[in-house]
DSSP file (Angstrom, degrees, kcal/mol; ACC not computed):
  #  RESIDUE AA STRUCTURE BP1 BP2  ACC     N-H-->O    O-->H-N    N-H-->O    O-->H-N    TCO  KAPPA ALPHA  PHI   PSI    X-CA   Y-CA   Z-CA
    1    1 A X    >>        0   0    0      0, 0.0     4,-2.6     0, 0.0     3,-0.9   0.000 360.0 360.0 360.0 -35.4   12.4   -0.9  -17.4
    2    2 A X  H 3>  +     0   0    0      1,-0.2     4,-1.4     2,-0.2     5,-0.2   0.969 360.0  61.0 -69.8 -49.8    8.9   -2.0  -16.0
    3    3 A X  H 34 S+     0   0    0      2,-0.2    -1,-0.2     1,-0.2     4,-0.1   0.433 103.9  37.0 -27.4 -36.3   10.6   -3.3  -13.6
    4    4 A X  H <> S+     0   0    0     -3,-0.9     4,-0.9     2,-0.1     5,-0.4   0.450 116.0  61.8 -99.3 -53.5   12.5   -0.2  -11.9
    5    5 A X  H  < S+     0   0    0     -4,-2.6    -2,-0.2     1,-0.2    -3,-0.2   0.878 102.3  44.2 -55.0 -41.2    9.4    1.6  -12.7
    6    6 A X  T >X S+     0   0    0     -4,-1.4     4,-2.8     3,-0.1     3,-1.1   0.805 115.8  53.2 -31.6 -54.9    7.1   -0.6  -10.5
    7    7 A X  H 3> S+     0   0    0     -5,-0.2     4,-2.0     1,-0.2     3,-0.3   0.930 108.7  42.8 -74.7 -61.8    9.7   -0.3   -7.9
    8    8 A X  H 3< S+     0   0    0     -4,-0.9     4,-0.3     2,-0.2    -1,-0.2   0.354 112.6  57.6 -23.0 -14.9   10.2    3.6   -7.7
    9    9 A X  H <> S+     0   0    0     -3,-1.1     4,-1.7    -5,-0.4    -1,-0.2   0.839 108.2  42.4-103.1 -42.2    6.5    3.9   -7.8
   10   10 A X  H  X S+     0   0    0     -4,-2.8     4,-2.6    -3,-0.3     5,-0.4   0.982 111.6  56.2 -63.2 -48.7    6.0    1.6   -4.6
   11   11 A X  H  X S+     0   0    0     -4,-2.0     4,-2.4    -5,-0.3     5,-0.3   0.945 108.6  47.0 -53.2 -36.2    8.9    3.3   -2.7
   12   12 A X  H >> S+     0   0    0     -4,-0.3     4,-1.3     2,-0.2     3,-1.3   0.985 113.4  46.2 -30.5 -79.6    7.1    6.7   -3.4
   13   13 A X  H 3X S+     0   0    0     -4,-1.7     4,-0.8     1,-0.3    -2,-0.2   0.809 123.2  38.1 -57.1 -37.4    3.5    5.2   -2.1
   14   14 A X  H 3< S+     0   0    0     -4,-2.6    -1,-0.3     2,-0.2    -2,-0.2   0.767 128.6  33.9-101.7 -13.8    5.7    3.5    1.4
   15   15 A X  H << S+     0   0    0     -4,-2.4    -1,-0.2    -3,-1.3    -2,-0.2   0.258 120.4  53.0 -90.3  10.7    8.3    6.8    1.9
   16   16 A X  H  < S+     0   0    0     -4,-1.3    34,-1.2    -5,-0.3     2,-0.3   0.720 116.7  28.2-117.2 -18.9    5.5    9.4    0.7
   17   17 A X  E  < S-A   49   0A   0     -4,-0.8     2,-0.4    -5,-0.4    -1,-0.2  -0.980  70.3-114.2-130.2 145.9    2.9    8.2    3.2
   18   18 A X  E     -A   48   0A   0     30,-1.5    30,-1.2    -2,-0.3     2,-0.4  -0.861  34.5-145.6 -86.0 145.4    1.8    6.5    6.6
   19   19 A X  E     +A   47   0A   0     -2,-0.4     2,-0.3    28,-0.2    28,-0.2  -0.616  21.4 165.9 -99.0 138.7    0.2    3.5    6.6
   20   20 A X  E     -A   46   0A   0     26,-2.1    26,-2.8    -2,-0.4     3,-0.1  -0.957  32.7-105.0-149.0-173.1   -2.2    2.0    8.6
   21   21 A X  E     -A   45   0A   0     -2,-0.3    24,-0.2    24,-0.2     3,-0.0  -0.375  21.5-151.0 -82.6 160.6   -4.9   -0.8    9.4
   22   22 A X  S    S+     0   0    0     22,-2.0    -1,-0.2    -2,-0.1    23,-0.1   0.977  87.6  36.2 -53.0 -74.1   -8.7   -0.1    9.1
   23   23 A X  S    S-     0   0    0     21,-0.2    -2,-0.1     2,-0.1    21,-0.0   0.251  81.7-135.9-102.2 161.7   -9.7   -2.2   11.2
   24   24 A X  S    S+     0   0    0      2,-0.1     2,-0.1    -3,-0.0     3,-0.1   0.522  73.3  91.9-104.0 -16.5   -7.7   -3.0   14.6
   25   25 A X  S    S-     0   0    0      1,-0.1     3,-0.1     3,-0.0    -2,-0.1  -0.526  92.9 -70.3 -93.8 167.9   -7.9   -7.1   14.8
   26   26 A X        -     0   0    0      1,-0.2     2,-0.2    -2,-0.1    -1,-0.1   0.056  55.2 -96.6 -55.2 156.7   -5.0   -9.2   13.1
   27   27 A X        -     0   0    0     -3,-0.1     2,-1.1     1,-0.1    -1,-0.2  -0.477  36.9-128.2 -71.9 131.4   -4.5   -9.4    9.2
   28   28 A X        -     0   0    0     13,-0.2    13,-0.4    -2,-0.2    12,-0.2  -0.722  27.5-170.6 -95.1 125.6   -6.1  -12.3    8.4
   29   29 A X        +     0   0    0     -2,-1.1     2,-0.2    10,-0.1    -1,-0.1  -0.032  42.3 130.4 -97.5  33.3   -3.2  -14.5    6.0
   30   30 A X        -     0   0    0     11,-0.1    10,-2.2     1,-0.0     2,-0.4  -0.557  50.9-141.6 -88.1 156.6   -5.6  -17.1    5.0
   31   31 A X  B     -B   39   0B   0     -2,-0.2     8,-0.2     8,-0.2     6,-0.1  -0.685   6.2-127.9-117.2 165.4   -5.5  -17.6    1.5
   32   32 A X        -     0   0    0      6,-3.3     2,-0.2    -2,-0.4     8,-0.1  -0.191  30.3 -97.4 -85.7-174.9   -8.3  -18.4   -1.6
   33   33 A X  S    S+     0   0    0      4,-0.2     2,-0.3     6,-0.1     5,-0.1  -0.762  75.7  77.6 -92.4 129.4   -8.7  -20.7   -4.1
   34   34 A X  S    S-     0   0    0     -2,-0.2     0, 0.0     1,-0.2     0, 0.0  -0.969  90.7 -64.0 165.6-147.6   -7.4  -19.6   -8.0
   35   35 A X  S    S+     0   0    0     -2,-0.3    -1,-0.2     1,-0.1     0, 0.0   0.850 129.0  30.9-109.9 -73.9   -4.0  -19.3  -10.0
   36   36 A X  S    S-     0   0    0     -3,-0.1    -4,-0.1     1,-0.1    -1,-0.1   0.433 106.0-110.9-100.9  31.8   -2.5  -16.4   -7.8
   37   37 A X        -     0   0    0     -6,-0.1    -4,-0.2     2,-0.0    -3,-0.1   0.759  29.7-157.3  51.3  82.3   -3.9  -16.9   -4.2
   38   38 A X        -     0   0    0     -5,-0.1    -6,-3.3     1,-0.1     2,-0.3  -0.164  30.8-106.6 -89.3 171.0   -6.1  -14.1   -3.8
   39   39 A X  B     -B   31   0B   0     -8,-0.2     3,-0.3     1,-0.1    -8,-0.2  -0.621  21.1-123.7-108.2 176.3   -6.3  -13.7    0.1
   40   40 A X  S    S+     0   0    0    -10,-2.2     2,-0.5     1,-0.3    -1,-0.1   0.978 103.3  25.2 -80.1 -25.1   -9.8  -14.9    1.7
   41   41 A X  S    S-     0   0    0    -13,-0.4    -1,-0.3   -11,-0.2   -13,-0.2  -0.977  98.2-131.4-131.9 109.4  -10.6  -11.4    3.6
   42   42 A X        -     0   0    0     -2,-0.5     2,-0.4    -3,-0.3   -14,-0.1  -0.138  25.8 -93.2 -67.7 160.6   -8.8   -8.7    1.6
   43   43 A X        -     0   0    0    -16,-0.1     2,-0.4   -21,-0.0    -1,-0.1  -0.517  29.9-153.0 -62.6 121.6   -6.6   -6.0    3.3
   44   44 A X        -     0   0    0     -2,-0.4   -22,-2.0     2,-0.0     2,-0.4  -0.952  19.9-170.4-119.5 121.4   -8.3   -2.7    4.2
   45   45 A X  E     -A   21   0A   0     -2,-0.4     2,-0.3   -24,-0.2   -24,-0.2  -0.985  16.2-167.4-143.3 111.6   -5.6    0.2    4.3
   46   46 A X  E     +A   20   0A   0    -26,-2.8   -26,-2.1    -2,-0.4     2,-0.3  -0.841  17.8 175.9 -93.3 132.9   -6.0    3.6    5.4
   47   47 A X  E     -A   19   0A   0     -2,-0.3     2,-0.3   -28,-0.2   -28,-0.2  -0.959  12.7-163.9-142.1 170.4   -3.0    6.3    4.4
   48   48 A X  E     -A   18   0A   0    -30,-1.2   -30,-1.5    -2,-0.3     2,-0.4  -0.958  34.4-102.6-157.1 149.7   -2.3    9.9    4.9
   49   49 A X  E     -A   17   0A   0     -2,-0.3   -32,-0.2   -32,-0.2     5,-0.1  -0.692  42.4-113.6-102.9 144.7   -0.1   11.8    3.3
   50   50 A X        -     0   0    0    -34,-1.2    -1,-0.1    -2,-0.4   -34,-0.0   0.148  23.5-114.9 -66.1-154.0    3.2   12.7    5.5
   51   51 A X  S >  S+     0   0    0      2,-0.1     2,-2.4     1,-0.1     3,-1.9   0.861 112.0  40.7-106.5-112.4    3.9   16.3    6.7
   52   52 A X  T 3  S+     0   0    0      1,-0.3     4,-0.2     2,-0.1    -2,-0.1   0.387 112.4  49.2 -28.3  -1.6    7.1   16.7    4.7
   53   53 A X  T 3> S+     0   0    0     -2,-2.4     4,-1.5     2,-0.1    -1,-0.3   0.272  90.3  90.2-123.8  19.4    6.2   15.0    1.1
   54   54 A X  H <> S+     0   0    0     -3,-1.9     4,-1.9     2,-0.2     5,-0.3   0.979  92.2  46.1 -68.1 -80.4    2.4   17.4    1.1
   55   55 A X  H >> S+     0   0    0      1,-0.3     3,-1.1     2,-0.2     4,-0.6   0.735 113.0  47.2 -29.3 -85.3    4.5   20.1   -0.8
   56   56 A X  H >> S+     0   0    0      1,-0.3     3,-5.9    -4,-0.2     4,-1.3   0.868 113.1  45.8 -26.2 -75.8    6.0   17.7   -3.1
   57   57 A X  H 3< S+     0   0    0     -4,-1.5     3,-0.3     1,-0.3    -1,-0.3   0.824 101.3  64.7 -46.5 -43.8    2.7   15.7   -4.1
   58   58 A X  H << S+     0   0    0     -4,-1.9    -1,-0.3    -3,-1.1    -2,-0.2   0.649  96.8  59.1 -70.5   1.4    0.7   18.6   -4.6
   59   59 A X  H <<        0   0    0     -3,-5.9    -2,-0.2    -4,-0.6    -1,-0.2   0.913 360.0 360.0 -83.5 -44.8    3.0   19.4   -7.4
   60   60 A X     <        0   0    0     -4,-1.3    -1,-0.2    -3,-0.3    -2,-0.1   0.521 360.0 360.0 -35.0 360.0    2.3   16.1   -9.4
C-alpha cells in the first residue's frame, strides 16, 4: 500500500506541475560519500503550478 501511495503522490507533483532548473548550468551527477549516495551539489528545483490543475489544488 505504501507503495502505490508514494507512486500516486509523485505522479500528482510531475502531471500537476512544471518543472524547472534554478540555475541554468548542467546538473551536476557527482555523487557523496555515505550509505545512500547523497549527491555532492544537491538539485535546486523551481515549479509552478500548471494552468489546468490550479482549480483542482486549490481544493485540497
Amino acid at each position: 500500500m505504501a507503495f502505490q501511495t508514494v507512486s500516486l503522490a509523485v505522479g500528482t507533483l510531475v502531471h500537476g506541475f512544471d518543472w524547472g532548473r534554478v540555475e541554468q548550468e548542467l546538473v551536476d551527477m557527482g555523487q557523496g560519500f555515505g550509505i545512500t549516495l547523497p549527491k555532492i551539489r544537491p538539485l535546486k528545483a523551481i515549479c509552478s503550478p500548471r494552468p489546468a490543475m490550479i482549480d483542482l489544488l486549490t481544493q485540497l
